[in-house]
N, C-alpha and C positions, 0 to 999 in steps of 0.2 A: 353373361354372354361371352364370356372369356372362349368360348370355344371357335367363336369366329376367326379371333385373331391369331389360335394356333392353328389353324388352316392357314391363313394367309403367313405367316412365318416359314411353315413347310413351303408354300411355293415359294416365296422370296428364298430360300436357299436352295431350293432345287432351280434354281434360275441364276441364281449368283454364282453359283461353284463351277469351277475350272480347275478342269482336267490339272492342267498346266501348274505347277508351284508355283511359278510369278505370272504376276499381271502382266494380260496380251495387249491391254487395249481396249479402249470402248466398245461395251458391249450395245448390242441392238437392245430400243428402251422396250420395256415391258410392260403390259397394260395390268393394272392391278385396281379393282374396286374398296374406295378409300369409308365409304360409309353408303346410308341411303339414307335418300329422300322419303318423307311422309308427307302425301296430301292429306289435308284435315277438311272435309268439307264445314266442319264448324253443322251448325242444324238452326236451320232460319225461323221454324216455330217457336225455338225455345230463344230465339235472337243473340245465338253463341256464332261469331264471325268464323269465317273460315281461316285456315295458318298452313304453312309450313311447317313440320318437323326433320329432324335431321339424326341420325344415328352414328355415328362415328366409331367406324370399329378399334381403330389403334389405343381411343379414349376408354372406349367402353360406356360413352356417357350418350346422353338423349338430348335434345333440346329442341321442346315441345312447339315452339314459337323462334323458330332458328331465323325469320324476315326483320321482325320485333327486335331481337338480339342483337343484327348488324345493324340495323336503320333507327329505331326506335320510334317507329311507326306500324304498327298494327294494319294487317289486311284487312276488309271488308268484305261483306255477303258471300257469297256461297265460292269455294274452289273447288272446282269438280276436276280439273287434271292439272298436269305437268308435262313438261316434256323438255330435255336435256338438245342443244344445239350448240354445236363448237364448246367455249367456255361458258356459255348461260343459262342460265335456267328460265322456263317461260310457265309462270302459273296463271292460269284463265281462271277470274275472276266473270264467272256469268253474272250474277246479279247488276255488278256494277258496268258489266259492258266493255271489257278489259284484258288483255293482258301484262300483269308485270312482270317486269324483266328484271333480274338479278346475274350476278354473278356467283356461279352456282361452286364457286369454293371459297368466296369470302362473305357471299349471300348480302353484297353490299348493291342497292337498286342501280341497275341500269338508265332503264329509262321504261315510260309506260307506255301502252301500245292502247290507243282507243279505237273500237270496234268501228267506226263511221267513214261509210262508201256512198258518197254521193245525199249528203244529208240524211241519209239512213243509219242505224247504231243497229250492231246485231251482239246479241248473245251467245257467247263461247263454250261450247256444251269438252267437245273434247279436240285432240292435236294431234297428228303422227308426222314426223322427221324423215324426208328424202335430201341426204345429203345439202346443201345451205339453207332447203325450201324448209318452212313448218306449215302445213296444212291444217285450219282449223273448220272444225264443222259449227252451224250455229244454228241455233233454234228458225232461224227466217228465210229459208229455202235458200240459200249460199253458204259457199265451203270460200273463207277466207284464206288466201295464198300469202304468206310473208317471209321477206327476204332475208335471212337467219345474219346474214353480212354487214346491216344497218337498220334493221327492225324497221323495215318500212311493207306497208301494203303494196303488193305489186300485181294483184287482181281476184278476180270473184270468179266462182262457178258456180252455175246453175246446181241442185240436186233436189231431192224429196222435202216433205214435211218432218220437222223436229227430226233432224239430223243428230245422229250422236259418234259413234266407235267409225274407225277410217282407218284403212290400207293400203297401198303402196305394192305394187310391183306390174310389171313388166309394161312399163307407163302407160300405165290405168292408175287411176284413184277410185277406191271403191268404198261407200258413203252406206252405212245402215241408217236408211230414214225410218225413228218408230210412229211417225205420226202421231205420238204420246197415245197411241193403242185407239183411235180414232178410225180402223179398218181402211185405211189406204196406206201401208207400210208399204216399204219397198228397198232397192240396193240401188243405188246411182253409180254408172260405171263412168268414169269421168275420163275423157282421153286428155292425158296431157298433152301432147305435142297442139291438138288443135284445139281444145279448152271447147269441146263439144261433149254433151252429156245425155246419157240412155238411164232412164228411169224402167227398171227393173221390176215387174210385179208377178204374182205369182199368188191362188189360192190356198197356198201355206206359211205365206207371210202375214202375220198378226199385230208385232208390234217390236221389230227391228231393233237391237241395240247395240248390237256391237262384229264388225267383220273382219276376219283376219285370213291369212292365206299360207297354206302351204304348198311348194312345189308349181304355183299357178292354178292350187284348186284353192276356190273360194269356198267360205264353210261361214256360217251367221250367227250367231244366239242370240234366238227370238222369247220373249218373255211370256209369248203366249197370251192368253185372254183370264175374265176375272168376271166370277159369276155376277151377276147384277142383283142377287137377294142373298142375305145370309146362306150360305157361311163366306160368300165372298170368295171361293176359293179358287187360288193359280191353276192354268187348267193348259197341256200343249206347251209348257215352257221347256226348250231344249236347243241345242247344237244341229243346227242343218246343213247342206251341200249344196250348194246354186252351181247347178249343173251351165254346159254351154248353150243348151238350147231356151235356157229361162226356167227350166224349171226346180223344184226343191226336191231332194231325200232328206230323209229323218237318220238323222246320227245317234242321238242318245239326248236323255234329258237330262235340263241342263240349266241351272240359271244364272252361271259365271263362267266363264272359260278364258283359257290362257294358254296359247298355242308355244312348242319349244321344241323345236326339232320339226321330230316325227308325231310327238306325242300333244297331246289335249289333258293340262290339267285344268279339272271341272269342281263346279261346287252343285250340287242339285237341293236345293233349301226353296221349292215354292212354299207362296202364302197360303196358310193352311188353319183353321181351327177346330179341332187342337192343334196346337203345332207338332210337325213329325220330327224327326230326326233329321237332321243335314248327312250327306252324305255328300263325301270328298271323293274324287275318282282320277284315275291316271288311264286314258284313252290313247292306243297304239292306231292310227291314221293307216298305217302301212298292214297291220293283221287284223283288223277290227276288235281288236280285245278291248279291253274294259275290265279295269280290276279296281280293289279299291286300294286308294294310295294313305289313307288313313283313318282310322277310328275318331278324331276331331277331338277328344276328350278333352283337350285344354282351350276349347275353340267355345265361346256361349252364346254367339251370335254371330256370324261369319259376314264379310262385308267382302271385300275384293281379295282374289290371289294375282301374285308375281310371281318373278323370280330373279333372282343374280345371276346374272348366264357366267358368269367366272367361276364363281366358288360353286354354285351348283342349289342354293339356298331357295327353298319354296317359301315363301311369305305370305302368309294368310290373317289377314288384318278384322277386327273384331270389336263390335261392338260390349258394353259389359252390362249383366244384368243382376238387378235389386229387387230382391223378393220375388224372381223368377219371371221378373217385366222386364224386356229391354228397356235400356234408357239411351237414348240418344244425346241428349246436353251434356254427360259427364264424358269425360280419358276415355279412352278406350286403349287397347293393345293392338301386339303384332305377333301371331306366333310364327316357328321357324321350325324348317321342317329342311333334312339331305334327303335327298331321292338316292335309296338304295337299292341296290343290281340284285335280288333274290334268288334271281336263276329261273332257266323257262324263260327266259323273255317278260321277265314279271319285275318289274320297278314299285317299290313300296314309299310310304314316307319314314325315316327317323325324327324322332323329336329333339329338338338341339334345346329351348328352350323359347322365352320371349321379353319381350322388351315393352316400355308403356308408352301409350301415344296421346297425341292431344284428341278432341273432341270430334268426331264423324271421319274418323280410319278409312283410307281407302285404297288407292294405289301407293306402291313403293318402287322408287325409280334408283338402280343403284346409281351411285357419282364412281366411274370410270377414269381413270386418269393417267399418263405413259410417264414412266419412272426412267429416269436414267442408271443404272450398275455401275 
């Protein structure tokens, strides 16, 4: 993976050089991404905990269990996300009702944050970061508010049923409730200034999981519904538009997405027997195009995409499969993909290479950090 970090060498010298043969004088610092984070959800059937992993580009090295390594203490139950505040890193530990708190460059514990408001414990499904706040959504009809300054609770909002994915802008909080596909999904539009809440519903919403926004349009990836007799099959899983009057359009289908810019990179892998082919896509928001951003061929089982908004890196994280079965208890990977300009307004992926992960791959958070010249 040496290829990362002659990228990042190119920009450290295209950022160091001056004009001038002698030194001016302190240069403004530079934000440059030092490695990334990997959530390991670990997999609770096979009773493999969840972890931390860490990728360090300057090393070139992995460290599968990067929590374990500074603390020597082992996470427990299921990690379903991360999210980066100030200097710390916050992994929500659902099963145990938790989040812990690290220092997300020496990955030494902070302190733990227990889910409980008013003799109630909620479980932490997923986070998103508005400046000091971190908002968490939790499986028991409250989006937990915590003060990023002193990791304390500083209150609760009302939303839907099994809340999951959450967005941030133009002070709204907006909450995809899947009801775990229970047929009352919905979007919680959360006002923050008066911490009052509109439960969103609509006959195109199935089973909600995740909302993210561009430009002030809100857009969902709903998982759609799941035959009730053999073959069991994903049926309506796609990328929608929650218009202003409440209602939905259909974007594309979709059973992963990850908004970056203008564009929507997508994974479309419904559950399917036989299984089909996953198809990877690059979605333009602004021209409605829809191309494919990769053939996946080093991909065996696809789990979550990212990206490193500096270097420019698509990260597609992956399960691996034994005798053409997924396995979920063993490693799994990361692959790494540059989104290349083709021309036409057409962005493809390149394949850079990939890297190994601990057990149940999912999001990759890069670690961000201002360099002084």
């Amino acid at each position: 993976m040496k290829k990362f970090i002659y990228l990042l060498a190119a920009v450290f010298a295209l950022t160091a050089c001056n004009n001038d043969s002698e030194f001016s004088g302190p240069t403004e610092p530079v934000l440059i991404s030092n490695g990334l984070f990997i959530v390991q959800e670990g997999s609770m059937n096979n009773q493999v905990d969840g972890s931390i992993g860490y990728y360090d580009y300057f090393a070139d090295k992995v460290d599968n269990d990067k929590y374990f390594s500074a603390n020597n203490v082992h996470l427990t139950g299921t990690i379903n996300d991360a999210v980066i505040c100030g200097n710390n890193i916050y992994l929500l530990g659902t099963d145990e009702k938790t989040i812990y708190v690290a220092d997300r460059n020496t990955m030494k514990k902070v302190t733990n944050i227990q889910l409980e408001v008013g003799g109630q414990t909620f479980s932490p499904r997923h986070a998103v970061v508005d400046g000091d706040n971190i908002y968490v959504s939790t499986y028991e009809h409250k989006v937990i508010a915590i003060d990023g300054t002193n990791n304390t609770i500083m209150e609760t909002y009302d939303c839907g049923s099994y809340s999951e994915g959450l967005a941030v802008a133009d002070g709204y909080l907006y909450v995809a409730n899947s009801d775990y596909g229970n047929s009352n999904a919905s979007i919680s539009k959360i006002n923050l200034q008066t911490g009052t809440t509109e439960n969103i519903k609509n006959g195109m919403m199935n089973n909600v999981v995740d909302v993210q926004v561009y430009k002030n349009r809100v857009f969902y990836l709903d998982s759609g519904t799941y035959l009730q007799n053999e073959p069991y099959t994903q049926e309506n899983a796609g990328i929608y538009e929650l218009k202003a009057d409440g209602t939905s359009t259909f974007v594309t289908a979709a059973t992963e997405m990850l908004i970056s810019g203008q564009m929507i990179l997508g994974i479309n892998n419904p559950y399917s027997y036989p299984a089909k082919t996953p198809e990877y896509f690059i979605y333009n928001i602004e021209t409605d195009a829809r191309d494919t951003f990769c053939e996946g061929i080093e991909i065996a089982a696809p789990s979550k995409i990212s990206i490193d908004q500096l270097n420019g890196n698509v990260l597609i994280t992956s399960y691996k499969k034994v005798d053409g079965y997924i396995k979920y208890d063993v490693p799994g990977y990361c692959t790494v993909y540059r989104i290349t300009n083709a021309g036409n307004d057409k962005y493809i992926g390149t394949y850079l290479g990939k890297f190994d992960c601990g057990v149940g791959p999912s999001y990759v958070i890069p670690n961000m950090n201002y360099v002084q010249w």
